[in-house]
N, C-alpha and C positions, 0 to 999 in steps of 0.2 A: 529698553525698547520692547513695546510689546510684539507677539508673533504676527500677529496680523499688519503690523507697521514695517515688516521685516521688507527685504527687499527678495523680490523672485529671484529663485535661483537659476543661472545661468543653461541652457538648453543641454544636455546628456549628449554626448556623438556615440557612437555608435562603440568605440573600441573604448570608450570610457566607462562603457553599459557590458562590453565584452570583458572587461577584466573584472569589475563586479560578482557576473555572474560565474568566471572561474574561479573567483575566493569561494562563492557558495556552496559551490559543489563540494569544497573538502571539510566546509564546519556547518552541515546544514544538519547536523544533530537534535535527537530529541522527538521523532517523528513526525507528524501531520501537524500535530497543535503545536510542537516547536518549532519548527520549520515555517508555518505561516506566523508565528509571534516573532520570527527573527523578518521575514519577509517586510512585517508591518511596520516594525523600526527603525529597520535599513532605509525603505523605501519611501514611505510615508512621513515618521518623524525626526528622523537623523538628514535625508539628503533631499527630503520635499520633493521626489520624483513625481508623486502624483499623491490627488487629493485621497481624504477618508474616506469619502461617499465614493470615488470612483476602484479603489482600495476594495469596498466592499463588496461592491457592484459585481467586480470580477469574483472573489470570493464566492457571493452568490451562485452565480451561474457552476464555477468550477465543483461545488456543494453537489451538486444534484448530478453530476455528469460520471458513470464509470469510470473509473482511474484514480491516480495519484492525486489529493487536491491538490497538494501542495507545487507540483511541481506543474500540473497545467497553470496554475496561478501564475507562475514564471514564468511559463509560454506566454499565457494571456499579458503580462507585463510589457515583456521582451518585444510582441508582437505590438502593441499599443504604441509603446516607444518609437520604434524602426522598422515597423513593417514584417515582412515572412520570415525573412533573413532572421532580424530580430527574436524571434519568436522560437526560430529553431536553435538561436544560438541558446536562448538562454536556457529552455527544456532541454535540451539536447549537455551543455554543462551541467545541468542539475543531477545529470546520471550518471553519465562517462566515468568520473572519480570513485563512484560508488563500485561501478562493473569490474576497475581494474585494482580496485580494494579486494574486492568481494572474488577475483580471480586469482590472487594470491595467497588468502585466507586458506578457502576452497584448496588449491594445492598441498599448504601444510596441513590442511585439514586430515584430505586422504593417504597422504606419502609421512604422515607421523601421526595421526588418530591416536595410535596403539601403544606409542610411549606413554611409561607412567605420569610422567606430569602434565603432559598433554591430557591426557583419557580422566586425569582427577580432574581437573579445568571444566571438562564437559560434563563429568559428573555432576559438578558441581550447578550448571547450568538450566539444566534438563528441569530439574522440580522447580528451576525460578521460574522458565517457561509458562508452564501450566499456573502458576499463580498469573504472571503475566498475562496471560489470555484471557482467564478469568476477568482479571483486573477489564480489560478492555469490553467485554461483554458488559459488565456493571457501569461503566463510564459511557457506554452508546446507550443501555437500557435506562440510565437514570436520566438522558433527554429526550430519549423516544417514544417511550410507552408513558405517557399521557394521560392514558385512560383505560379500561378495563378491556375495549375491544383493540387497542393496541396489543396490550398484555395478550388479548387471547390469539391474537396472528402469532407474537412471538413463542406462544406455546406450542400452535400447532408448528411452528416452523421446527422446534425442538423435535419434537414427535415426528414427522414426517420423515427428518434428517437422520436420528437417532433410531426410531422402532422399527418404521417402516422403509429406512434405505432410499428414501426417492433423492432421485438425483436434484443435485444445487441447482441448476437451470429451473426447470420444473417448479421447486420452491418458490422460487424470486416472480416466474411465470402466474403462481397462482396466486403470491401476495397482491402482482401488482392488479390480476384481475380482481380479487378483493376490492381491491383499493378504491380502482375505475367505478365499481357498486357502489358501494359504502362514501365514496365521495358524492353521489349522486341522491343517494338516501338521507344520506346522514354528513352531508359537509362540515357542519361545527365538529366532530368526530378528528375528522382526517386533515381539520385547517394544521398547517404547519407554521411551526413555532418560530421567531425570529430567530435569535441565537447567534450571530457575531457581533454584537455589541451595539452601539448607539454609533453615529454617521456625527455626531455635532466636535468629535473633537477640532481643538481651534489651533491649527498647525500655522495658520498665514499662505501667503502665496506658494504655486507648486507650479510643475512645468508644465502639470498635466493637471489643467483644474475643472471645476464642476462645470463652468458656464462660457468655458470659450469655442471656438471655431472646430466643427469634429474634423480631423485630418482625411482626406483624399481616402487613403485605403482603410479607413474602419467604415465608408458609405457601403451596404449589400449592393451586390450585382449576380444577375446569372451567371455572365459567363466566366466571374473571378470563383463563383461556386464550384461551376463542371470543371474547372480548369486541377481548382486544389484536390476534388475528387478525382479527376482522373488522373494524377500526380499521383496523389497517395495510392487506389488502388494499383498502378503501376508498379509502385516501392513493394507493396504486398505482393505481385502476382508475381513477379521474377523470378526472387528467391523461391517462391512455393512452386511452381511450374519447373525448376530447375531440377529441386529436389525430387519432385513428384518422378520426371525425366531419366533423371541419370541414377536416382536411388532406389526408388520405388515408393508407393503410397505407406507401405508397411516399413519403412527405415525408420527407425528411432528420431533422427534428424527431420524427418517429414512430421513425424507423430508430434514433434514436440511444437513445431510452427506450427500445426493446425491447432493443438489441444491450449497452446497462448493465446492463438488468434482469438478464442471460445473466450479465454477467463479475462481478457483483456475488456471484454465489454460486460462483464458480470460483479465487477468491481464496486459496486455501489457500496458505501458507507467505508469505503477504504479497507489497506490489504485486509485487514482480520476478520472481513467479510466476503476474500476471495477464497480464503486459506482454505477453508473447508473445503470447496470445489477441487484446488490444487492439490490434497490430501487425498482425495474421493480419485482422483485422477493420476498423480503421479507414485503414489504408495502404494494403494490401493487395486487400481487397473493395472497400471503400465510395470508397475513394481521398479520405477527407475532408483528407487532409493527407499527405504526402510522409516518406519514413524520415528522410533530415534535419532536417526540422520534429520530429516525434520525439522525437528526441535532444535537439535543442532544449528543447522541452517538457520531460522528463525533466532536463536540468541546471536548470530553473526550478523544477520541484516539489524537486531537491535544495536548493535553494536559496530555500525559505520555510519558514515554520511550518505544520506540520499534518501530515497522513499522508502518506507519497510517494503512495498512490494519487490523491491530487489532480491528478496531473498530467493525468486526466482531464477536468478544467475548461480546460486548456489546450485538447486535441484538440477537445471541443466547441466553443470560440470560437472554436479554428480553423476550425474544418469550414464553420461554423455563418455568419462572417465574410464568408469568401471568396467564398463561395455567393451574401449578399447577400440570405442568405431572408427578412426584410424591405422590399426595395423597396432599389435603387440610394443613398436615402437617410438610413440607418438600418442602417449596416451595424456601428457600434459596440453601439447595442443587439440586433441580432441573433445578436453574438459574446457578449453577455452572457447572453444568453437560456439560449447555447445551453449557455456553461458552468454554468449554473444548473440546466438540465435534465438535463443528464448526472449533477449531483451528486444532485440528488433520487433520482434512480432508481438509482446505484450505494450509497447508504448508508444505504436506507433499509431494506433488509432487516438491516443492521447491527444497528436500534434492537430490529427485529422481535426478531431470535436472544436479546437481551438480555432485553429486560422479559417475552417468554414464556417462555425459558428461565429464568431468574434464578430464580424460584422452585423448580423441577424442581432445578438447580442446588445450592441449596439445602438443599434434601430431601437431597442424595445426598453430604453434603460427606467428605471423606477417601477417595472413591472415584474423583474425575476424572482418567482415564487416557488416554493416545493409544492409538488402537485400531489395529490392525494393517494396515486400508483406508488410514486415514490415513498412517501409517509409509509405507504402498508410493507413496502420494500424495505424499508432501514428495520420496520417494527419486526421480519421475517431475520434478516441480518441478526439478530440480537439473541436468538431464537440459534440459528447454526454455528456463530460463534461460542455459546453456551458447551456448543452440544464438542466444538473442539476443544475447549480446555477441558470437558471432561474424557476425551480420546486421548490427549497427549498425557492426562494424571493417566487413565489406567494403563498405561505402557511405560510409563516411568514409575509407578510404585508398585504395578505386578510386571518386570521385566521379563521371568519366566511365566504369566501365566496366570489365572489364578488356580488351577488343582481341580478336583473335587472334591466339593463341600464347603462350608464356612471356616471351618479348624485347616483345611487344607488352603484357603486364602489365604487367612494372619499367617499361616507359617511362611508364605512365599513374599510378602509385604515387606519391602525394599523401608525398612526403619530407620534409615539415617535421609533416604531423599526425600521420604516422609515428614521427615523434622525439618530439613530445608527447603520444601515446600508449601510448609506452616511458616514457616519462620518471614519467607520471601511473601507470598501473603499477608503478614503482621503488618513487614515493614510498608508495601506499597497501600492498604487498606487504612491501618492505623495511624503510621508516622509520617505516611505522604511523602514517602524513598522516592527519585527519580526510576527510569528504568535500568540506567547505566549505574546506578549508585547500588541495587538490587542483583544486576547480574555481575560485577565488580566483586560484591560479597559472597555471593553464592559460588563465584568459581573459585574463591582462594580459600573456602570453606571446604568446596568437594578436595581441593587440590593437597589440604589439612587431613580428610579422611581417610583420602586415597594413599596417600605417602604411609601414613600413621597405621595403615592394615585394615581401618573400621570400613572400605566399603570396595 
């Protein structure tokens, strides 16, 4: 029987769509491009939830939007399917598993760091990172820059980021007025490129297909907009009002919901586009944790289910931990606190863009395109992630420093992370190593080192 002779598949309820998306949440491995290749399978050619073309559709839009794509894509789904309810269940499970992973991690992290086979582990990690980064820089820049005045946004993004220190807001700021230009001047320039595949594959009937009846709640209305806005602003002004209230505007706990709320909408091109900002910010300014801690953090969000940006749960329970902002005796609930606070306030504008959007969306389908702001935006992205994988290399292979002079740099050149950071490089560049297969090797390598006396 061929697919298209196949018989539609029977309508999803709601707790059918609910247990789905709680298997996801604990194998949604692989990051962005796994997590939407596992998404398209699941949903598209295993159980014909909904068609290719409308599959994309969402994808589209979710593309271009700050935040996790992966995981608005499962709001957008969830919400297609069932409505609000819908939408929250499923975004809402795409993270939960990840936060209460990443808060027990997080705990052996700080209350055993220091053990030797723990601390070789990390060792071991730290130089895969900085390949890792790289790697991702090379994988956005090999679809982004197009063309020489591409190339030359993400140079000056380097440069800006790198020499001159300007803040990651600001960056994204001046790309996208670039953009707004240069798409005006020069539109063939800044046209954006297709890139998730062809719309024709032939699945057969779906529940949710290209050409039938659009449901009740995906029609736009005003007052289902102001409603979801003043919802959502609501869910934000609470918690921030509360803290403001009873802690002060300077409490660590306040700094961290506002300094979220900021990178939560600066996400474009996905986490390793936020990272930098989040580095400039939480290392950097706030000093809630150390560039190695970082790294750290970052090989543990590689290394669970959910969005890489989760490794913001990490930062917070660090920050939040060490601090001790609950009293000398309650510093695991403190760390917990805080990863839970960071996570409300980074993804919660995620659900906003969906369920207010999603209708609008909707209305406009066969027309969602990358606009030319955005093009100069992802070309800037490519440019400040460059400029972090070379921050996290010189802090992982000058640990102490570099000295003064040249002769006094090679002497302080950390030569065995050096070689596993060539090596984690090889494998992801040359052998096309997953990321998990990459930092698997790297930490039973440092853990080989570390035991063995070489580091």
């Amino acid at each position: 029987m061929r697919l298209t002779d196949a018989p539609a598949p029977a309508s999803v309820t709601f707790w059918q769509a609910f247990r789905f998306w709680l298997r996801l949440g604990f194998v949604s491995f692989g990051g962005p491009a796994g997590q939407i290749a596992i998404l398209h399978e699941e949903l598209v050619v295993r159980r014909r939830w909904l068609s290719e073309r409308r599959f994309l559709h969402a994808l589209n839009y979710c593309m271009v939007l700050p935040g996790p794509e992966a995981q608005q894509l499962a709001t957008y789904i969830g919400w297609l399917m069932h409505r609000t309810w819908g939408g929250i269940v499923a975004g809402a499970l795409f993270v939960l598993p990840s936060l209460a992973i990443l808060i027990g991690l997080s705990w052996v992290y700080v209350a055993f760091g220091q053990v030797p086979w723990v601390a070789g582990v990390f060792y071991g990690i730290k130089p895969a990172v900085a390949a890792i980064v790289l790697q991702a820089a090379h994988r956005i820049g090999s679809r982004a820059l197009r063309n020489r005045v591409l190339w030359a946004i993400a140079a000056a993004s380097f440069i800006g980021i790198a020499v001159l220190r300007l803040p990651f807001p600001l960056i994204l700021a001046l790309a996208a007025a670039a953009g707004a230009l240069g798409g005006r001047m020069a539109p063939d320039v800044f046209m954006a490129g297709g890139g998730h595949g062809s719309a024709g594959t032939d699945i057969g009937p779906t529940v949710i297909d290209d050409d039938g009846p659009r449901a009740e709640h995906t029609v736009f209305r005003w007052p289902r907009l102001l409603a979801v806005l003043g919802v959502v602003l609501g869910l934000w002004l609470a918690p921030m009002a509360w803290m403001v209230a009873e802690l002060g505007w300077a409490h660590t706990y306040t700094q961290m919901g506002w300094f979220f709320t900021k990178a939560a909408w600066m996400t474009f091109g996905g986490a390793y586009a936020v990272l930098p900002y989040v580095v400039q910010g939480a290392v950097e300014h706030f000093h809630w944790l150390s560039p190695l801690q970082m790294m750290d953090g970052l090989a543990l969000g590689e290394t669970t289910p959910g969005p890489l940006i989760m490794v913001v749960a990490f930062v917070g329970y660090v920050g939040a931990h060490t601090q001790a902002l609950l009293g000398a005796d309650a510093p695991f609930l403190a760390g917990a606190l805080g990863a839970a606070l960071v996570t409300w306030f980074t993804f919660l504008p995620s659900f906003l863009f969906i369920l207010a959007g999603g209708p609008l969306v909707e209305s406009s389908r066969h027309e969602v395109r990358l606009t030319a702001p955005l093009t100069a935006i992802t070309a800037a992205v490519v440019g400040v992630i460059l400029n972090l994988a070379l921050f996290f290399g010189v802090h992982v292979l000058w640990p102490q420093g570099f000295g003064h002079g040249l002769q006094d740099a090679l002497g302080r050149l950390d030569l065995p992370a050096a070689a596993l950071s060539v090596a984690a490089a090889v494998a992801l560049f040359r052998y096309k190593r997953s990321v998990m297969q990459v930092i698997g090797g790297a930490a039973l390598a440092g853990l080989a080192l570390r035991l063995g006396g070489m580091a």
